[in-house]
N, C-alpha and C positions, 0 to 999 in steps of 0.2 A: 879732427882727432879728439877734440875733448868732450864730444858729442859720442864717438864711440865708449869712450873710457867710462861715461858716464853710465852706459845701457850694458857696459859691463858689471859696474858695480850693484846694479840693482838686481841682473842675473843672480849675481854671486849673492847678494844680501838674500833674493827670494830661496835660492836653495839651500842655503843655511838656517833658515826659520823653517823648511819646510823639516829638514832632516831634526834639529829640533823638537819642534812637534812630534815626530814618532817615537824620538828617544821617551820624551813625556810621556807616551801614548803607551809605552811599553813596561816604565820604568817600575810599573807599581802593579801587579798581575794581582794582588791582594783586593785591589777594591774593584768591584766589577763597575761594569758601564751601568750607568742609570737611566730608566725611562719612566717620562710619565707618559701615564694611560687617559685619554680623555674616557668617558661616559661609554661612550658605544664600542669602548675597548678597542680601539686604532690607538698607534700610538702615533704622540705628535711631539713630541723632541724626542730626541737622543743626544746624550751629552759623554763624551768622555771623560774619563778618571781625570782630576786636576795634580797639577804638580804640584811637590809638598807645599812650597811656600803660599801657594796660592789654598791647599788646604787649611794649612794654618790659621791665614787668615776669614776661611770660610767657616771654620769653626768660632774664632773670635765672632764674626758678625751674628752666628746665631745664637752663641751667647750672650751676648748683648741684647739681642732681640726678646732671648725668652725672660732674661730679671727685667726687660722694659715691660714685655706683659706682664711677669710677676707683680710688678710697680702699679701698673696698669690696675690689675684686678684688686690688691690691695684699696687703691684709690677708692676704687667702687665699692667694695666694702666700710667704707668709712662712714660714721656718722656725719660728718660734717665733710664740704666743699675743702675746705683749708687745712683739713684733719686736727691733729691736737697740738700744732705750732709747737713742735718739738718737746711734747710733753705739759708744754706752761697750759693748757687748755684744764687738763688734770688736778696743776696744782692747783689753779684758779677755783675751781668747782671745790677742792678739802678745803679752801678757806674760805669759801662761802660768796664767791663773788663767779657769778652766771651769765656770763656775754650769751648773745646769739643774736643771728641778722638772717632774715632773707630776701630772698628777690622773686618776687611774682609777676611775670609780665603774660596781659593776654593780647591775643592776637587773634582777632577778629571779622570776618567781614559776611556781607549780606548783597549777595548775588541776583537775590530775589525778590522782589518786593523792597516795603518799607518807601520812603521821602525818596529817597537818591542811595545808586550802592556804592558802597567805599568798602574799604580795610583800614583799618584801625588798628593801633598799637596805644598801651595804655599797661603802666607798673605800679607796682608798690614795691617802696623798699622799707623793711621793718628791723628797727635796731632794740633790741633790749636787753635791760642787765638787771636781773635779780639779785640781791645782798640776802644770805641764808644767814640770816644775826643766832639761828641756833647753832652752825658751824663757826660764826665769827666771833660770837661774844657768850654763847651758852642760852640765848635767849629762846626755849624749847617752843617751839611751831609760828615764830617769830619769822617774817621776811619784810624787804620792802621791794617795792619794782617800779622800773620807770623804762620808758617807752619811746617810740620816734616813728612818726610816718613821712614817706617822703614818696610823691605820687607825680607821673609825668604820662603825660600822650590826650589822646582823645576820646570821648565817649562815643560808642557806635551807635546809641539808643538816639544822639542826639538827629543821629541820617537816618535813622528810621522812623521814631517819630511814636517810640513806646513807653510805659511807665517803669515797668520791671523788668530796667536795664539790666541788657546780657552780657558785660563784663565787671567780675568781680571787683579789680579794681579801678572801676570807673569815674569816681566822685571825687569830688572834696582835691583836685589835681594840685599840691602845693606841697611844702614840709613846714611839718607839725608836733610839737608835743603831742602824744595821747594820755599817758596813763603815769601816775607818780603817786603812789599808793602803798599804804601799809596794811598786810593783812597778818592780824592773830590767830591760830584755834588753840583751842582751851578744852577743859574738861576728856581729855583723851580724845580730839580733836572732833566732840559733839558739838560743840559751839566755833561757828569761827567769824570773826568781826574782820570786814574791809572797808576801809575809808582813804578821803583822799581825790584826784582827779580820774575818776573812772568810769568807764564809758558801762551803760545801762545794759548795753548789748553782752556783754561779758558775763552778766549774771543770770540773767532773766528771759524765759522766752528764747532760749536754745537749745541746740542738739549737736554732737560731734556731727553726724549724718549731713545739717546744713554745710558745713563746711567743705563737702566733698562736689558742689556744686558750683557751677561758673556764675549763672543767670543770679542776677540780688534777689531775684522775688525769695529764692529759697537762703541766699548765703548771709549772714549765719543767722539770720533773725527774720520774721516776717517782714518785708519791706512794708506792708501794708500801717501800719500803725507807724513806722518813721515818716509815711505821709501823712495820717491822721494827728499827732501829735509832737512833738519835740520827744523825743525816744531816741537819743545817744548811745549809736553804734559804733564800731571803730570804724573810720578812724577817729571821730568826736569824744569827746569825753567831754565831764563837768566835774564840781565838786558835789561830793555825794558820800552818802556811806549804804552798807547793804551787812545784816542782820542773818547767820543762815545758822538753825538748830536741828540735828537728829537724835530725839530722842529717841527714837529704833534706828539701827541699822539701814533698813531699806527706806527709811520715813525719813524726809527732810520738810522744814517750813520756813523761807527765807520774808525779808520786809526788807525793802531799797526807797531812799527818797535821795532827791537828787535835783540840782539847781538845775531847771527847766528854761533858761533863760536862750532862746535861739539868737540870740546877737554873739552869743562866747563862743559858735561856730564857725562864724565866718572864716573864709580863707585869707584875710586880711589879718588876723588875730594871730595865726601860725598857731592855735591852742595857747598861748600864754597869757592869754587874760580870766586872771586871776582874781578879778573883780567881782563881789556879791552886793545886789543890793537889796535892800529890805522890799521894794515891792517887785523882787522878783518872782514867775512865778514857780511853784516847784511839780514834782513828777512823782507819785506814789506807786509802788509795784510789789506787790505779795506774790508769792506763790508758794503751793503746796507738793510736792513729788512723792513717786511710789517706785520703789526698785527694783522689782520682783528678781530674786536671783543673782542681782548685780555682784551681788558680794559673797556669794556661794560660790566653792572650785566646783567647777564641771556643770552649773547651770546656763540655762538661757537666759543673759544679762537682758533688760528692757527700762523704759523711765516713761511713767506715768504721770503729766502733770498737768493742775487744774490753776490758772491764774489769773490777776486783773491789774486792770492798771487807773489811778485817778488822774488827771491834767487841772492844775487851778488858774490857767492863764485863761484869756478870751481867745478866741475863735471867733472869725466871719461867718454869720452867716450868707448861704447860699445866694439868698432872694434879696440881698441887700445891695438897694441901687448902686451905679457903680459911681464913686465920688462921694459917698455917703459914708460918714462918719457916727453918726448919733449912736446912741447906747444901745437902741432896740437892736440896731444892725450886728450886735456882737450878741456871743453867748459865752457865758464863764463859766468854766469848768467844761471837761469833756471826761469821756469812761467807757472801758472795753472792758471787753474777758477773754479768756482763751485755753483751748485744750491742745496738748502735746503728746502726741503718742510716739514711741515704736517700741519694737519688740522680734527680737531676736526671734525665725521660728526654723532655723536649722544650721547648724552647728558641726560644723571639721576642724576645728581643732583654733582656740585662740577665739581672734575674733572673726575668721575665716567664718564664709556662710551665710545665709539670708537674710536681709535685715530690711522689713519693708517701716515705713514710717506713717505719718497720719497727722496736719495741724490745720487747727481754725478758728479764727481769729474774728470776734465780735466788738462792732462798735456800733450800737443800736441809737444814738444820736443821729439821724441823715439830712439835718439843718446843716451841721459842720463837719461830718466826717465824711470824706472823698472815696474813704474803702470802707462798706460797713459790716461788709462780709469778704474773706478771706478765705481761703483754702487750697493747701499744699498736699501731694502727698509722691510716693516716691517707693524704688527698690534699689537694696543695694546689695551688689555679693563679691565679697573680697573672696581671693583666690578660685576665682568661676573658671578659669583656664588649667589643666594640670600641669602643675610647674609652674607656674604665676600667681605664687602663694601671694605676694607682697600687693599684684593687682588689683582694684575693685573698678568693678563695673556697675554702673550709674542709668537708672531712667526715671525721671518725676515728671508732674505737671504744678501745676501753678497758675490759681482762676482768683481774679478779683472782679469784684461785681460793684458797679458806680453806685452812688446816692440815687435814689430815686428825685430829691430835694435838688441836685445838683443837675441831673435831666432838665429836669420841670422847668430848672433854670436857665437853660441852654436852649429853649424853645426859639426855634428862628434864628438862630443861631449861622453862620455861612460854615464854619465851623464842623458843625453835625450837635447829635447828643451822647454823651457818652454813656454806652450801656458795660460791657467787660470786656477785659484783656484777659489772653489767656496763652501760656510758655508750655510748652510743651520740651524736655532736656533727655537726648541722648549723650551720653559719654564714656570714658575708658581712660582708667590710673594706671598709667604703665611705669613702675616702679622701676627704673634703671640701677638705682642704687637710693641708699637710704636716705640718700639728700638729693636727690633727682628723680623728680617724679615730670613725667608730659603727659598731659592731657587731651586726646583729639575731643572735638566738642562739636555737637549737632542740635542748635535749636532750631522750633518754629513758633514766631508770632503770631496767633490768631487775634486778630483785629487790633493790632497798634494804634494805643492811643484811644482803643474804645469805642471810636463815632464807625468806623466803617468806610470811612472816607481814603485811608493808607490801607495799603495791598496787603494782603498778610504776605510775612516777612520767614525766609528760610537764612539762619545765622550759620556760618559752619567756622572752626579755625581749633585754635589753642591754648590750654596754659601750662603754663611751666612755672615748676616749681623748685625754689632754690634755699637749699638748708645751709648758709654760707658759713 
């Protein structure tokens, strides 16, 4: 009995849900039936009109949906990861005080060639805060700035077995002060003096352009001469000052000397040794630049520059036994030059448009410099895609050629002799938003390492870039 009663009430429950149903199915002749159409125009649902409450709330959901992408897109238009932390970001900047951090991580790996293949992962985190003393105290083109690097993972160059490692932030894997410096300009800002703990790379022997690259041969400085010399790139610094005058407009002439001491680098230091001693030795670097346009609306912005650099520490030479200490086996002092080209040669609007480059880099000692010839060169063209204003698109190379003195010395060698390395860089800036940028990225090593001995090496992976 309770087995019937039971296949009765389920009767009764289903034809009550069904009846139900039609009443809803009828109640609303206003809104018709909905279909979507797939591609080849069949249709693959059909849904009937919902009852009110259930419209209600379908209405609520895509409410909610469309201020979430509202929020959404917002985000993406923001300058900054964290945006302006409810305003305070704003006030911070009218009273002269300039947070900003970001996060650089590459992602790497080498399928082909090289020692052994891996994938590699390897960050920078960069924290910095500018004091604008002309917003905080009236002190007109007055700032100070201080700095933080903080670096984690692995080098990929280290499993292949090349000099001009293919990820940006490769090196130096610790956290570190870099940069605690005051810079003035003066004279309607023709003169402007920076002094302080700063890294050489910052002033000297640069281009925006290097920076748009992964591989160190190119980012942001010649890698060649950080091996020929103590030449403090970020994330290193030292105490130094640097000298820069335009008496024209497009003319600048800068002079930088700088504590050359390579023990204030170490990763044991964390940057905080702040120690100078009198026979330290130091780092001299001039240069001269040309602007053509730079500063005119509506020209072809380009930088022109001609430089050199003096070193007054010793240096090994090449041919010196190994164990041997004595004086002839050093040379004191070392000295390079160097030319900087690019030059904007086609132009939609901004800095949209073609921007190919050109550098080369001499160190005509081949007793003790390792690279004595240098040369970079490259294309770049921001918004190459219609609609992909914010994009640039990237291809260089990058050839260092051994010491001939360093060969000679590597004779019989098990080793090999090193004759040149040579990077070859495809890539792609795909601007998602103004603080997010991904990079896919395509190197090839020809001859890692030099001797011929290591396969050339095909790199492919990522950076991403984080304006937090």
């Amino acid at each position: 009995m309770v087995v019937a009663v039971t296949r009765a009430q389920a009767w009764l429950a289903a034809l009550v849900t069904m009846a139900l149903l039609g009443a809803a199915a009828h109640a609303d002749d206003s809104e018709p039936v909905q279909t979507a159409v797939a591609a080849n125009g069949a249709a693959i649902e059909n849904r009937v009109a919902l009852p009110p409450a259930l419209r209600k709330f379908e209405r609520k959901m895509s409410g909610d949906m469309r201020e979430i992408e509202s929020e959404f897109a917002t985000w993406l238009d923001q300058n900054y990861m964290t945006g302006n932390w409810f305003g305070w970001r704003n006030r911070l900047n009218d009273w002269g005080i300039i947070p900003s951090a970001t996060y650089v991580p590459d992602i790497l790996g080498n399928p082909i060639g090289g020692k052994i293949h891996k994938v590699r992962y390897v960050h920078d985190i960069g924290v910095d805060l500018v004091l604008d003393f002309q917003r905080m105290l009236g002190w007109e083109g007055s700032h100070f700035h201080v700095s933080m690097s903080s670096r984690s993972g692995n080098n990929l160059s280290d499993d292949i077995g090349n000099d001009f490692t293919v990820a940006q932030s490769c090196c130096q894997v610790t956290t570190r002060l870099v940069t605690l410096a005051w810079e003035q300009s003066l004279l309607e800002h023709r003169l402007n003096i920076r002094a302080g703990r700063i890294s050489t790379g910052d002033d000297f022997m640069t281009s925006r352009l290097y920076w748009l690259y992964v591989n160190n041969g190119f980012d942001a400085n010649p890698l060649s001469v950080q091996i020929n010399v103590p030449f403090f790139a970020y994330p290193n610094a030292a105490w130094g000052g640097r000298v820069r005058a335009r008496p024209w407009q497009p003319l600048y002439f800068a002079v930088g000397i700088y504590d050359a001491n390579p023990a204030i680098t170490k990763n044991s230091e964390h940057g905080v040794d702040f120690s100078i001693h009198g026979n330290d030795p130091i780092l001299m670097v001039f240069e001269a630049g040309y602007e053509p346009e730079h500063h005119i609306e509506g020209g072809l912005p380009g930088h022109y520059k001609v430089g050199g650099y003096f070193y007054t520490g010793k240096s090994r030479r090449f041919d010196a036994p190994a164990g041997s200490n004595l004086p002839q086996d050093f040379e004191y002092g070392s000295a390079g030059y160097y030319f900087l080209l690019d030059q904007m040669v086609y132009r939609e609007e901004g800095y949209q448009g073609l921007w190919p480059f050109l550098t080369l880099v001499f160190a005509p000692n081949e007793e003790i410099s390792t690279f004595p010839f240098f040369f970079s060169s490259g294309l770049t063209y921001e918004g190459l895609i219609p609609g992909r204003d914010e994009d640039v698109s990237i291809v260089g190379a990058v050839y260092g050629g051994y010491s001939a003195d360093l060969r000679h010395a590597q004779a019989g060698s098990p080793k090999g002799q090193q004759d040149f390395e040579m990077v070859i860089e495809w890539s792609y800036i795909i601007a998602l938003a103004p603080w997010l940028h991904i990079q896919p990225d395509f190197q090839y090593i020809i001859k890692p390492g030099g001797t011929g001995n290591i396969a050339d090496s095909f790199v492919l992976g990522a950076q991403i870039a984080i304006n937090i």
